[in-house]
N, C-alpha and C positions, 0 to 999 in steps of 0.2 A: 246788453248780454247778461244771461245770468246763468252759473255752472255751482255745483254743490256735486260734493263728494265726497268721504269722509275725512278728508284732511284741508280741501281750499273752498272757498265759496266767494265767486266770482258776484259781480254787480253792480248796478248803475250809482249808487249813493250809500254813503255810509248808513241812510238812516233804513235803505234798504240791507245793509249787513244785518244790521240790528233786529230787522224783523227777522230777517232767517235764521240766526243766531236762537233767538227767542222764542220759536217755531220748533227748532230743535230740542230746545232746553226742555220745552216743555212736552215733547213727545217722548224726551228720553226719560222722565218724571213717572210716566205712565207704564214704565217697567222696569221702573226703578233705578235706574242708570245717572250716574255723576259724571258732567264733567268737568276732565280734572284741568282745575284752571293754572295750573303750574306748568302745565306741558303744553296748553293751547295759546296759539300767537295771534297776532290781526296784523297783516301788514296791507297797507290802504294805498294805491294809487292813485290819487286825483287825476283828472280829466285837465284841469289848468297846469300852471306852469308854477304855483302856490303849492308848496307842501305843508301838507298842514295833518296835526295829531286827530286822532280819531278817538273816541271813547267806547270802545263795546264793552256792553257790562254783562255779565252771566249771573242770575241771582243777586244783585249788589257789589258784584267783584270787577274790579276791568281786568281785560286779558289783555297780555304781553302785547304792546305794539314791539315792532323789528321792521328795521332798513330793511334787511332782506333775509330769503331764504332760500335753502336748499328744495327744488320737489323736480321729482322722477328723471333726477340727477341733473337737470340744469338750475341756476341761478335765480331769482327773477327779484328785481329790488322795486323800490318804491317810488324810485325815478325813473325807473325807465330805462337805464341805464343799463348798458349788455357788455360796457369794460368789462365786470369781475366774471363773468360768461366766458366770455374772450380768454381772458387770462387764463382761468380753471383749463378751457379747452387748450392751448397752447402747451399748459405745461403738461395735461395728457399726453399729449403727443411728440412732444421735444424727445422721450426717450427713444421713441422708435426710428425717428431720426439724427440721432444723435450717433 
C-alpha cells in the first residue's frame, strides 16, 4: 500500500519512505519551501515482528523517529498496538457515563 498526504506517508519499506520523502523535498525546492525538520516525525511500522530504527534523512538531517502519534484524532504506534487507542477512547467516554 502506498498513501501520502500532507502529514503521513504510508508504504511498503523504509527505503520506499525515503524516496517519497526525497520526491518531496525536492519538489518543495522548486518553490522554494523548507521543511521544517523540527516539527516533522517518521514513525516506521515493520511488517515483522523486529522493531527496528529507521533513518529518513531530509537534506543531511534525520527526522524525528516516535513510538507513536496522534492523527485525525486516533493513536497509531509502531507496534501495532491499539492499548493506548483503547485507553484515550475509554477515558472519552468514562465521563458520559459516569
Amino acid at each position: 500500500m502506498l498513501f501520502a498526504d500532507d502529514s503521513v506517508v504510508v508504504a511498503q519499506s523504509a527505503e520506499e519512505i525515503q524516496k517519497i520523502v526525497d520526491a518531496f523535498s525536492n519538489a518543495s525546492k522548486k518553490f522554494d519551501l523548507k521543511i521544517n525538520i523540527s516539527m516533522t516525525e517518521v514513525l516506521y511500522q515493520p511488517n515483522s515482528t523486529k522493531s527496528r530504527e529507521v533513518d529518513i534523512m531530509v537534506d543531511g538531517n534525520k527526522l524525528i523517529p516516535v513510538p507513536e502519534f496522534s492523527y485525525l484524532g486516533s493513536i497509531i504506534s509502531s507496534d501495532r498496538c491499539i492499548d493506548a487507542e483503547i485507553q484515550r477512547s475509554m477515558a472519552e467516554a468514562s465521563p458520559s457515563f459516569g
